[in-house]
LUMLUMMI-620993 format. One record per residue (C-alpha): residue in three letters; chain; x, y, z. Coordinates in steps of 0.1 Angstrom, whole numbers, always signed. Example, Ala and Ser with C-alpha at 12.3 -4.5 7.8 and 13.67 -1.06 7.14 Angstrom:
BEGIN
@r->ALA, c->A, u->+123, v->-45, w->+78;
@r->SER, c->A, u->+137, v->-11, w->+71;
end
This chain:
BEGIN
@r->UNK, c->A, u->-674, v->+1626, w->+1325;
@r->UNK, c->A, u->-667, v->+1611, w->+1291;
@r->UNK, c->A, u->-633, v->+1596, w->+1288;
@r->UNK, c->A, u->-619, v->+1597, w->+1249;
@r->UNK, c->A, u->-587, v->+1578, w->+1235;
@r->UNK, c->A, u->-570, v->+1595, w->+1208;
@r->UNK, c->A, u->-544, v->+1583, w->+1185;
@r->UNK, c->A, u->-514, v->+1609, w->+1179;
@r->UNK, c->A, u->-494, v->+1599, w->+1148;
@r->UNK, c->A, u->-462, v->+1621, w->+1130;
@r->UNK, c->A, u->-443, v->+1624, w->+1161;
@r->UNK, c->A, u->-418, v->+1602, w->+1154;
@r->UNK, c->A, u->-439, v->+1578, w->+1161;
@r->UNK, c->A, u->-472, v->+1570, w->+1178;
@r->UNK, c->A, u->-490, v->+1576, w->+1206;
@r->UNK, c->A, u->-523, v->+1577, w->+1229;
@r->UNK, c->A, u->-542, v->+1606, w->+1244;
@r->UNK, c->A, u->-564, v->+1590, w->+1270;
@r->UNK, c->A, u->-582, v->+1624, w->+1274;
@r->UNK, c->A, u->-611, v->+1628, w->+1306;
@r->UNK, c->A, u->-631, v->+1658, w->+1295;
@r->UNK, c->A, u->-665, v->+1677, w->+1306;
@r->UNK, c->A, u->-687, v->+1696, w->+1278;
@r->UNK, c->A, u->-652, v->+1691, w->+1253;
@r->UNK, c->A, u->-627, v->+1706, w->+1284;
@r->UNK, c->A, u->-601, v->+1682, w->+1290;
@r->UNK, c->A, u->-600, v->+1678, w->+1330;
@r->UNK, c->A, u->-577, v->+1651, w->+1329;
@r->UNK, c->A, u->-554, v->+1631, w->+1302;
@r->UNK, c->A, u->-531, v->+1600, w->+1304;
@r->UNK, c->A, u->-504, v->+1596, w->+1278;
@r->UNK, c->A, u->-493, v->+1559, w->+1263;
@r->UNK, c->A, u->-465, v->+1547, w->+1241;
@r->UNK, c->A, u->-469, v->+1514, w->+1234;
@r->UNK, c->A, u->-437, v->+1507, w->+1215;
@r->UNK, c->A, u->-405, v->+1486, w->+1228;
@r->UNK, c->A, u->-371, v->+1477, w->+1211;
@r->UNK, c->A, u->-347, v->+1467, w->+1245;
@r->UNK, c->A, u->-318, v->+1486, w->+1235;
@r->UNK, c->A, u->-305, v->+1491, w->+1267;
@r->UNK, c->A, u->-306, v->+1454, w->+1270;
@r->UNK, c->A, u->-291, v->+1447, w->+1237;
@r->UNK, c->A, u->-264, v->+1468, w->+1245;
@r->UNK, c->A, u->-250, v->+1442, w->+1270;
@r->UNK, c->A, u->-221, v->+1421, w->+1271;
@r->UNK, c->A, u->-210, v->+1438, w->+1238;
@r->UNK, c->A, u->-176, v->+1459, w->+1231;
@r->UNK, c->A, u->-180, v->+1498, w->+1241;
@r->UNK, c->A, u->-174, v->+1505, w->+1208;
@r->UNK, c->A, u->-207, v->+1487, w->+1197;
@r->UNK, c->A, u->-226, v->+1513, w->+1212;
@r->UNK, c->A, u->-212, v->+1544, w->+1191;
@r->UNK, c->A, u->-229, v->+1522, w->+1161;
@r->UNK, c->A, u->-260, v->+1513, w->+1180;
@r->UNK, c->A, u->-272, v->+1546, w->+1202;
@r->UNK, c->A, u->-272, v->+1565, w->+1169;
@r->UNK, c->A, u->-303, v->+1543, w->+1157;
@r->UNK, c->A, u->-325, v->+1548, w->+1190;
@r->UNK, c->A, u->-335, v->+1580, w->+1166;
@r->UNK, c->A, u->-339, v->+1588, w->+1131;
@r->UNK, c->A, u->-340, v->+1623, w->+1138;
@r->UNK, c->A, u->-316, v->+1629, w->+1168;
@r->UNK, c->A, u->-289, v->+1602, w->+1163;
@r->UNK, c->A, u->-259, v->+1627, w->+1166;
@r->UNK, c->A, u->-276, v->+1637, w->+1200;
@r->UNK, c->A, u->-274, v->+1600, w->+1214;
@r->UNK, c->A, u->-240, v->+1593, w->+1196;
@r->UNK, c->A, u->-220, v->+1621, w->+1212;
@r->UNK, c->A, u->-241, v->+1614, w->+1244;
@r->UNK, c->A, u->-226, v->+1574, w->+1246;
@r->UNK, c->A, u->-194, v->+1588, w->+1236;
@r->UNK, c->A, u->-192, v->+1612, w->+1263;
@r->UNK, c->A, u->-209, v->+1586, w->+1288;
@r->UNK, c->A, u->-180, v->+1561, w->+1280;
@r->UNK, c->A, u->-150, v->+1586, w->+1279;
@r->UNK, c->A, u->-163, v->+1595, w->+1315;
@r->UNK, c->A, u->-163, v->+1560, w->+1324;
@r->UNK, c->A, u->-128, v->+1555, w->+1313;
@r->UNK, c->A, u->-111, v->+1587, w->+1319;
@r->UNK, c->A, u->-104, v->+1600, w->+1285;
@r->UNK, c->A, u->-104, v->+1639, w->+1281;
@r->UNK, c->A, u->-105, v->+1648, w->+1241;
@r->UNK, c->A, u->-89, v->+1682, w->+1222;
@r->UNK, c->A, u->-110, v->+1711, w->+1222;
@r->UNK, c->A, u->-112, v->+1705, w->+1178;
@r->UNK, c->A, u->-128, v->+1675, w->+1185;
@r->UNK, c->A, u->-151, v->+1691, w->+1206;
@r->UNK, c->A, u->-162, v->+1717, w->+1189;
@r->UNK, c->A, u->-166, v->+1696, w->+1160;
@r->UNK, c->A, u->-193, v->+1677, w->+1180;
@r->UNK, c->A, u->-205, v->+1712, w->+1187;
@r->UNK, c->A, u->-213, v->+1722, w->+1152;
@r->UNK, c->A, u->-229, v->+1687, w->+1140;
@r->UNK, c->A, u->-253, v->+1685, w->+1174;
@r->UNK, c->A, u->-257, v->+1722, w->+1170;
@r->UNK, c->A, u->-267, v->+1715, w->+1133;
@r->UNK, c->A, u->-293, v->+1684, w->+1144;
@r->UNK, c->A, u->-309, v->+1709, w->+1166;
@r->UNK, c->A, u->-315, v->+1733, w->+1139;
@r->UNK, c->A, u->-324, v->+1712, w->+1115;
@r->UNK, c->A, u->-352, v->+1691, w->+1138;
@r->UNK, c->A, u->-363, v->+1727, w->+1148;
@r->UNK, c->A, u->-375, v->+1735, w->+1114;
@r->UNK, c->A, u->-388, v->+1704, w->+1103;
@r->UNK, c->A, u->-405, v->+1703, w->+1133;
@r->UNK, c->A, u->-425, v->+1737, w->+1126;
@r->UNK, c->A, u->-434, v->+1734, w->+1090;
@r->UNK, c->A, u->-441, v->+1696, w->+1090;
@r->UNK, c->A, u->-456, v->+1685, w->+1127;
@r->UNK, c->A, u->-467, v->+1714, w->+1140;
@r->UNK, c->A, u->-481, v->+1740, w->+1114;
@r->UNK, c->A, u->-505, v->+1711, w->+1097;
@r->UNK, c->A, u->-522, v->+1703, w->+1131;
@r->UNK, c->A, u->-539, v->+1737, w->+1130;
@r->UNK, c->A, u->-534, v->+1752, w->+1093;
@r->UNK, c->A, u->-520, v->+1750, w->+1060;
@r->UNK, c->A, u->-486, v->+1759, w->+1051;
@r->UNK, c->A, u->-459, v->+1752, w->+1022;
@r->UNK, c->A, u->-440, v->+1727, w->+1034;
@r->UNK, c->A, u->-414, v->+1728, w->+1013;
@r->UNK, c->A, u->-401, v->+1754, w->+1033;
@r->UNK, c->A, u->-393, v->+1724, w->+1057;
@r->UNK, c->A, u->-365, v->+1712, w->+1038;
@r->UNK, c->A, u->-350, v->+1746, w->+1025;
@r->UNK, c->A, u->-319, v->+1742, w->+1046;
@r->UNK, c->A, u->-316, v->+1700, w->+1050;
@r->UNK, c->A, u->-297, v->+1702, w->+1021;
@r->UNK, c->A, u->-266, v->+1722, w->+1032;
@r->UNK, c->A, u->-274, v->+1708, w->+1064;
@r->UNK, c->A, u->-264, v->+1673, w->+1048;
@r->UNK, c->A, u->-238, v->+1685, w->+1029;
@r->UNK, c->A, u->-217, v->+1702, w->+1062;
@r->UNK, c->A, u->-226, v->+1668, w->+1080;
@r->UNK, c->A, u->-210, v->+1653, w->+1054;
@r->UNK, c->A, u->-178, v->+1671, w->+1054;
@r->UNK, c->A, u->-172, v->+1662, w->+1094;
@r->UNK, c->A, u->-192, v->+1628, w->+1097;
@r->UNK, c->A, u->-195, v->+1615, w->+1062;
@r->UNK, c->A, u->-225, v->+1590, w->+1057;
@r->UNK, c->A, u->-261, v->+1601, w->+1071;
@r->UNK, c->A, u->-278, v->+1594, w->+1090;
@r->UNK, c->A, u->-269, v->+1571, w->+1119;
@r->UNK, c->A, u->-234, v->+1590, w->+1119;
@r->UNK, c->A, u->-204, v->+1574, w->+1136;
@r->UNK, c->A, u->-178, v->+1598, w->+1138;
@r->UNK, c->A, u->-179, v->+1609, w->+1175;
@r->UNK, c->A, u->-160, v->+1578, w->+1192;
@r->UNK, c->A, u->-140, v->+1574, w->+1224;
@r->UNK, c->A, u->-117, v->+1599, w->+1221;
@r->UNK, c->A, u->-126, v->+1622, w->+1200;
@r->UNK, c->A, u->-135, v->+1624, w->+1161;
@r->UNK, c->A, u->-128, v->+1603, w->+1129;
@r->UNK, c->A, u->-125, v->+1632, w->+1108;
@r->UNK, c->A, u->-96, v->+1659, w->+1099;
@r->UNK, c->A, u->-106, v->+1690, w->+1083;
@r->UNK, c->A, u->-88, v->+1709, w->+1057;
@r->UNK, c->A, u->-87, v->+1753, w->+1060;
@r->UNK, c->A, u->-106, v->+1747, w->+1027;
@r->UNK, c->A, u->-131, v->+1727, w->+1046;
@r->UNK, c->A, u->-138, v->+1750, w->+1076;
@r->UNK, c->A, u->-140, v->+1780, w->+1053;
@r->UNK, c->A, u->-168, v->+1758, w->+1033;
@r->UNK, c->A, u->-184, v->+1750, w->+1065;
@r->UNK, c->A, u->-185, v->+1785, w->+1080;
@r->UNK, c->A, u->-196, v->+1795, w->+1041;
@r->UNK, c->A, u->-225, v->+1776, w->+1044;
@r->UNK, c->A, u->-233, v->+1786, w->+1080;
@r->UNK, c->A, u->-237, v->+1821, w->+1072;
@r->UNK, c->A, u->-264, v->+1812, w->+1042;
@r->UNK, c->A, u->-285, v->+1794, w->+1060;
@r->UNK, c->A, u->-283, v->+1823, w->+1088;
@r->UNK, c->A, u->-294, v->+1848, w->+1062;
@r->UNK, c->A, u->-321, v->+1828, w->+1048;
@r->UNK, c->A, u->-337, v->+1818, w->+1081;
@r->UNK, c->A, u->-346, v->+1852, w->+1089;
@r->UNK, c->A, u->-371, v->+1848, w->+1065;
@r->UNK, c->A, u->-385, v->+1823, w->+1095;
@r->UNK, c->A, u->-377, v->+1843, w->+1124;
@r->UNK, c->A, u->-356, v->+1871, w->+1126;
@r->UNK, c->A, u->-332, v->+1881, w->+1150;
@r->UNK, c->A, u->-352, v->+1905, w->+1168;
@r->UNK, c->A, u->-385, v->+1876, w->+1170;
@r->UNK, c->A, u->-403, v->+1889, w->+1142;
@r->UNK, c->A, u->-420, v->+1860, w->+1119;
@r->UNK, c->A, u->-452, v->+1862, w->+1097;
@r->UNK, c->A, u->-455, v->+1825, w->+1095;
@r->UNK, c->A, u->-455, v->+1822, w->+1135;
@r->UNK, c->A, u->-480, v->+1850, w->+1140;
@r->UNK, c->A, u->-502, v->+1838, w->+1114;
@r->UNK, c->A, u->-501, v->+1803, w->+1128;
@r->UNK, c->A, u->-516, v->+1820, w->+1160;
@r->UNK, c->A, u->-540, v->+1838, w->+1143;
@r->UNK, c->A, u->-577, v->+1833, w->+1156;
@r->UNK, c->A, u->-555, v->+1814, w->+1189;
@r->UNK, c->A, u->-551, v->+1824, w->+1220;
@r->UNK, c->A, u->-513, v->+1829, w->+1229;
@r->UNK, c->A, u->-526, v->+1821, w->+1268;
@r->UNK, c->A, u->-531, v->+1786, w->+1252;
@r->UNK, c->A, u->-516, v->+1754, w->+1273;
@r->UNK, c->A, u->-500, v->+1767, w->+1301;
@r->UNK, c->A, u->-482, v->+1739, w->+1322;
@r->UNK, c->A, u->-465, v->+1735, w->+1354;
@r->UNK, c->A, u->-438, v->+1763, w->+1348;
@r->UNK, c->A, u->-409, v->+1741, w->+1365;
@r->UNK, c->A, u->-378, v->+1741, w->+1336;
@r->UNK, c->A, u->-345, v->+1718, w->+1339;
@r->UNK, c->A, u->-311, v->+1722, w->+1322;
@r->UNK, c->A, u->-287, v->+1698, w->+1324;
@r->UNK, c->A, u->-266, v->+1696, w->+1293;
@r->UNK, c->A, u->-239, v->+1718, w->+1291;
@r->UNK, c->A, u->-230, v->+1714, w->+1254;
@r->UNK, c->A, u->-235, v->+1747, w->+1227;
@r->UNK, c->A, u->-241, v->+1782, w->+1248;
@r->UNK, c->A, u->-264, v->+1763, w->+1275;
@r->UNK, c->A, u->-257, v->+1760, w->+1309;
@r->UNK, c->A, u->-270, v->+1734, w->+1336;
@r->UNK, c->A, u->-294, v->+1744, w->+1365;
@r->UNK, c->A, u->-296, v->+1705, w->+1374;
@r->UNK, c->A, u->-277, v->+1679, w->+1391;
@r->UNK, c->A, u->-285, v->+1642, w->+1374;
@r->UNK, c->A, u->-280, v->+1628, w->+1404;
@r->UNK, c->A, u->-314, v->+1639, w->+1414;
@r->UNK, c->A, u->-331, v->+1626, w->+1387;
@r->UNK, c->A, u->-351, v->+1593, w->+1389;
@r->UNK, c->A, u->-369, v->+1571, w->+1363;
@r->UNK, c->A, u->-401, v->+1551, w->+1378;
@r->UNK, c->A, u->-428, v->+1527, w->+1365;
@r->UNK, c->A, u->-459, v->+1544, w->+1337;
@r->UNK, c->A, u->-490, v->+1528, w->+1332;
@r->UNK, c->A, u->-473, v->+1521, w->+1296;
@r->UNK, c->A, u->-436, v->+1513, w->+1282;
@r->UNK, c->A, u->-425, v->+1549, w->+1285;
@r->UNK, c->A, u->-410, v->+1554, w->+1319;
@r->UNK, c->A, u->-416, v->+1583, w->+1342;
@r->UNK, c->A, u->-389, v->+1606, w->+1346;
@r->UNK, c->A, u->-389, v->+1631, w->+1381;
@r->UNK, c->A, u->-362, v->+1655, w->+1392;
@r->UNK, c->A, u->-360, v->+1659, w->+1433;
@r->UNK, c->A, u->-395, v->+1638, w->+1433;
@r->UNK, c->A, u->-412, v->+1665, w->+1409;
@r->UNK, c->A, u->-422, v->+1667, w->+1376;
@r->UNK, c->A, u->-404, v->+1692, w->+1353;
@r->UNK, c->A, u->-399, v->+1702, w->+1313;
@r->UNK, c->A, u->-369, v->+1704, w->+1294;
@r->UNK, c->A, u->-363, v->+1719, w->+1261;
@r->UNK, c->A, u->-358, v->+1749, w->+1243;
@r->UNK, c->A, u->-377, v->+1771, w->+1263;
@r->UNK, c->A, u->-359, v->+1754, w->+1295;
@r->UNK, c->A, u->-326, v->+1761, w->+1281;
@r->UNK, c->A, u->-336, v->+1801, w->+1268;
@r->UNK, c->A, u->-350, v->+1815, w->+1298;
@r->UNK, c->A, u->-317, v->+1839, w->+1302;
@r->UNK, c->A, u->-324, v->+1846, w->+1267;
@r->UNK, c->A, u->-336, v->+1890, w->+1269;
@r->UNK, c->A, u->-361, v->+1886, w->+1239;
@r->UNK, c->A, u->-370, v->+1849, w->+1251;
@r->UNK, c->A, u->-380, v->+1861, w->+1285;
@r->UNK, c->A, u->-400, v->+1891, w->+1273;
@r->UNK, c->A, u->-422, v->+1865, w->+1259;
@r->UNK, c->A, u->-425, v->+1841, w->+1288;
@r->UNK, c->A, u->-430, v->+1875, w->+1313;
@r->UNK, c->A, u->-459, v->+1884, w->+1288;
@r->UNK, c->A, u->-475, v->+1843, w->+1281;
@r->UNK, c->A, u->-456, v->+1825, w->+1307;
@r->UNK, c->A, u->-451, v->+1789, w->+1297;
@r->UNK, c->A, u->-475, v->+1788, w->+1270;
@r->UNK, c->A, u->-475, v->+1765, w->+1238;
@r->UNK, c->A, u->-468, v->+1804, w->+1223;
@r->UNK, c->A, u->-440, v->+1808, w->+1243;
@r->UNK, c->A, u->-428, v->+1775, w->+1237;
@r->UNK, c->A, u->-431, v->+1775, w->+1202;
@r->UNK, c->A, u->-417, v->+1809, w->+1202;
@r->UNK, c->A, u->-384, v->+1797, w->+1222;
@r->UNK, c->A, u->-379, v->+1769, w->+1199;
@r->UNK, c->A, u->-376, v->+1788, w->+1168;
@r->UNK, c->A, u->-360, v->+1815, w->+1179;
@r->UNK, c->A, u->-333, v->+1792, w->+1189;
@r->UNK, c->A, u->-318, v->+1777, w->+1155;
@r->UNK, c->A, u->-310, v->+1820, w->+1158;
@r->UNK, c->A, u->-292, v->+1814, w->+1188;
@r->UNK, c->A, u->-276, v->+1783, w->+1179;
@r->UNK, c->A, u->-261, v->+1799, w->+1143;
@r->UNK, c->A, u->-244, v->+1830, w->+1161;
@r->UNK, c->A, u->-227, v->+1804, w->+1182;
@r->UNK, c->A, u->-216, v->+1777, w->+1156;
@r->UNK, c->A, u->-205, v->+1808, w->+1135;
@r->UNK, c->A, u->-187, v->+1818, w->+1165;
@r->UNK, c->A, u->-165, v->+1786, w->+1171;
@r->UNK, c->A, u->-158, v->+1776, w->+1136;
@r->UNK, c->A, u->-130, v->+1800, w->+1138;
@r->UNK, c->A, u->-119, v->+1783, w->+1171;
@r->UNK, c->A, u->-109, v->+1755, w->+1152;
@r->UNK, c->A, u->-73, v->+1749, w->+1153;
@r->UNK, c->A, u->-65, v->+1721, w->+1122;
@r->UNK, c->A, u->-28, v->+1712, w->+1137;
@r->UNK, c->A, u->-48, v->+1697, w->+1173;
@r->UNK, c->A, u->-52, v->+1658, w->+1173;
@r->UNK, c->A, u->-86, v->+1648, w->+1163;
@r->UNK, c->A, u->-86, v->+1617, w->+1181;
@r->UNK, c->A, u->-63, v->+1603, w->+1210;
@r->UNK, c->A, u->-68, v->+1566, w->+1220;
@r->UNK, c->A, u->-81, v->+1552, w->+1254;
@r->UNK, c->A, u->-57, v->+1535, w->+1280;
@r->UNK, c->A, u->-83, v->+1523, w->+1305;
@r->UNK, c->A, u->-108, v->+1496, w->+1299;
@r->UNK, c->A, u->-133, v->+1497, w->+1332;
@r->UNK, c->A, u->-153, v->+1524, w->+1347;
@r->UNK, c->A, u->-189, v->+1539, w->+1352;
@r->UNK, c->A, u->-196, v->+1566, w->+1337;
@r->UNK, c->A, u->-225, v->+1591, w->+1324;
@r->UNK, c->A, u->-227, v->+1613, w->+1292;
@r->UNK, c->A, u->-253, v->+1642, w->+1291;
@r->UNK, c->A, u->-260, v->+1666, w->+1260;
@r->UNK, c->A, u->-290, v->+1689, w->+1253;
@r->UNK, c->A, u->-306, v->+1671, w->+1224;
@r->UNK, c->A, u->-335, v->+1692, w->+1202;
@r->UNK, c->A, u->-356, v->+1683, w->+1224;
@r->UNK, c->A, u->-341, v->+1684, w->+1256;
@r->UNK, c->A, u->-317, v->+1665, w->+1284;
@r->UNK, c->A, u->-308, v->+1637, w->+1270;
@r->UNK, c->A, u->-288, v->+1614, w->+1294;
@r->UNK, c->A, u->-265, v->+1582, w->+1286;
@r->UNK, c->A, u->-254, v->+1561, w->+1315;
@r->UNK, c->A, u->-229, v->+1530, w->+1313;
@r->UNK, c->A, u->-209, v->+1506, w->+1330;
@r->UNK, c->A, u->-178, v->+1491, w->+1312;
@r->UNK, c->A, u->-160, v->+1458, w->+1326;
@r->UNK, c->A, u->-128, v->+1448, w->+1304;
@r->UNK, c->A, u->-145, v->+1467, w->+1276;
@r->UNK, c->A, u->-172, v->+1452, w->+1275;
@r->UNK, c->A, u->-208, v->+1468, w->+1288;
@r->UNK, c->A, u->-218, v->+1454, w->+1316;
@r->UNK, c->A, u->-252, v->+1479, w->+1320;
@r->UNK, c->A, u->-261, v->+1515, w->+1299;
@r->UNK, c->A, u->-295, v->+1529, w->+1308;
@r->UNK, c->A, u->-314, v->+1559, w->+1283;
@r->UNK, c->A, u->-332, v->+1589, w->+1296;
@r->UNK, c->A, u->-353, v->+1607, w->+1269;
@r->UNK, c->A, u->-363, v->+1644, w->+1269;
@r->UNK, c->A, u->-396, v->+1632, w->+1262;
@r->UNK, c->A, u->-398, v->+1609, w->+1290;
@r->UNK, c->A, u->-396, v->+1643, w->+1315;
@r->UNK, c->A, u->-421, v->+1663, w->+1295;
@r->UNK, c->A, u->-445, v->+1631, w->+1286;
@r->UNK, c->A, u->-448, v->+1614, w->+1318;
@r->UNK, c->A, u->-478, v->+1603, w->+1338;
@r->UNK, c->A, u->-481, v->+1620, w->+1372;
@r->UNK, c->A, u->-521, v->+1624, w->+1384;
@r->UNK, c->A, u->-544, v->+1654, w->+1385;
@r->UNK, c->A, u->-529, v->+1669, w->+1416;
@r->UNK, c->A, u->-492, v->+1663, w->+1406;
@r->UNK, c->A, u->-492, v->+1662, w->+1364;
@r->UNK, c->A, u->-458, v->+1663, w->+1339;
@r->UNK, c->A, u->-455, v->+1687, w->+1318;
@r->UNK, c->A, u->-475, v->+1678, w->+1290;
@r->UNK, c->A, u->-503, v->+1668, w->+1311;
@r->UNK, c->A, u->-507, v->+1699, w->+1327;
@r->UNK, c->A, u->-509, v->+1720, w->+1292;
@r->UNK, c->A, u->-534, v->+1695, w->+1282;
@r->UNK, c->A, u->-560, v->+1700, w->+1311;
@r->UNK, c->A, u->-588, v->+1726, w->+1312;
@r->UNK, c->A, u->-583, v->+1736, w->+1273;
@r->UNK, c->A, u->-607, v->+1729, w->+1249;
@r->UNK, c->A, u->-601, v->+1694, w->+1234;
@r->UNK, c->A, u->-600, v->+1707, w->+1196;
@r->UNK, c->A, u->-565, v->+1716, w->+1206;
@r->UNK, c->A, u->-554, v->+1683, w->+1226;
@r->UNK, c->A, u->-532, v->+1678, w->+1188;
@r->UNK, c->A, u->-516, v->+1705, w->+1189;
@r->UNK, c->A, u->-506, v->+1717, w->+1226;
@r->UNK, c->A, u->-496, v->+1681, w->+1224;
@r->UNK, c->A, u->-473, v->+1682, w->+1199;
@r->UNK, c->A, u->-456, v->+1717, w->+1208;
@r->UNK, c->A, u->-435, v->+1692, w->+1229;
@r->UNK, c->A, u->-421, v->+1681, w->+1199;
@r->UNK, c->A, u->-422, v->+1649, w->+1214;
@r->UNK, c->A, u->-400, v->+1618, w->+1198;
@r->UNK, c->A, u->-422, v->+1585, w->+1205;
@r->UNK, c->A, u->-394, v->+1564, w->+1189;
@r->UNK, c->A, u->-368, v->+1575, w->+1217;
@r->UNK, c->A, u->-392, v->+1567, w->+1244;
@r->UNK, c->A, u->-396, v->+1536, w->+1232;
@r->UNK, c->A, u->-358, v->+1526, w->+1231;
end
């Protein structure tokens, strides 16, 4: 057995494939982040408020995801219920994260690993992204707006009509990507010459954000972090191993689950589910921007100042959890679990995560990219 390490970089981040392979067929592989910032532990002793400034910064790419997460982690702590306009103007700017990681995610980390592709398609839509962002959360990135509460922001009529303006261009143009009925040339020509049996893992799928159309199959009770053989903490549900994500999330999903009943939990499928959903995710912003009612409060202020409490939201890349415990205002402990910390963990070759188990008995010209279909985020892990 030859055992080979292999650096992964553009994945926010980097990381380590320890990869055990036989005539080039990976029989085994151990993944390692080797990253560490403490946030957790920074975040003690300091003002609740501190954190809606902080969390943001865990990730340059999903920092709406972790903001609205601490939010909802300290309003549960404290007891504070918000309007529904502050909600679903959460909604829309987490919805628009996920759509906007989604495609950069394809054109830019993905799509390179195996061929060539124009890149500039990536940032077609991060500029009316930015500038619908801006209307509800003003600076970017490392937004602030979602506090205790509620929102910082007021809309005008002229300014939802802008937004849902802007919603239904991008719509239009991204079925140029994929349309609504799953057809894409730049997905089927990314498989072409590739099997679309590739990477298929251990077929075990957990939900349990409840934000945008998705709905929880999970209790977080049940879930439990545990020492790696690196920084990045393991991550089990009821003692197992499971993956979050898009395709996690879809499986209700009609044209979704045609694909999975045809490929099963393939890096096709999963890629496939991930890109389909910025579709899915468009209806439903385009949906509840005419739910918005201007004359509700946007924000209403806290009474209590202790409590434990835990915010959960499906992030792009998956259940994303935010746990704290306030005394007199101040934290006393908050604890992060990553999506990539389910998907990414180190099990063994009887009982491997996710990503471990798409990796083994494939050929190991693909280890980049099965690897990266995770969409994996080494900069959260490493919080």
């Amino acid at each position: 057995m030859i055992v080979n390490k292999k650096i992964i970089t553009k994945i926010e981040g980097e990381a380590t494939l320890k990869l055990y392979k036989k005539n080039e067929i990976i029989e085994f592989a151990q993944i390692e982040f080797w990253q560490y910032r403490g946030i957790e532990e920074f975040l003690k002793n300091r003002h609740y408020l501190d954190a809606c400034v902080i969390n943001p910064r865990v990730c340059g790419i999903c920092g709406h995801s972790h903001l609205i997460a601490t939010a909802k982690a300290i309003e549960d702590a404290l007891n504070i219920e918000i309007t529904e306009k502050a909600k679903i103007l959460r909604e829309i700017t987490l919805g628009l994260e996920i759509i906007q990681n989604h495609i950069k995610w394809f054109y830019l980390t993905l799509y390179p690993t195996i061929k060539k592709i124009d890149f500039f398609k990536a940032f077609e839509f991060s500029k009316e992204i930015a500038k619908i962002i801006a209307i509800i959360a003003g600076q970017f990135p490392h937004n602030s707006y979602a506090i205790p509460g509620g929102v910082t922001c007021d809309l005008t009529n002229l300014d939802i009509l802008k937004i849902k303006n802007s919603l239904k261009k991008m719509f239009d143009k991204y079925q140029n990507v994929i349309d609504i009925k799953g057809d894409s040339k730049d997905l089927e020509n990314l498989f072409n010459g590739i099997s679309k049996e590739l990477g298929k893992s251990i077929n075990k799928f957990l939900v349990l954000g409840d934000n945008l159309y998705f709905k929880s199959n999970g209790d977080v009770e049940f879930v439990k972090e545990e020492q790696s053989i690196s920084f990045n903490k393991n991550v089990l549900y009821k003692d197992e191993f499971v993956e979050v994500g898009p395709l996690a999330r879809n499986l209700n999903n009609k044209l979704i689950k045609v694909i999975y009943n045809s490929y099963k939990d393939s890096i096709y499928t999963r890629i496939f589910a991930r890109i389909y959903e910025v579709n899915l995710i468009f209806k439903y912003l385009l949906k509840i921007i005419d739910e918005i009612n201007i004359n509700e409060k946007s924000y209403i202020k806290p009474k209590n100042c202790s409590g434990t409490g835990i915010g959960i939201v499906e992030a792009p890349r998956g259940s994303l959890i935010h746990k704290v415990e306030i005394e007199n205002e101040k934290i006393k402990n908050y604890e992060i679990i990553v999506p990539t910390q389910f998907n990414l963990s180190n099990g063994t070759k009887n009982k491997p995560s996710a990503a471990q188990a798409s990796l083994m008995n494939e050929n190991e010209k693909f280890a980049d990219f099965i690897f990266k279909c995770f969409d994996i985020c080494a900069i959260c892990v490493s919080h």
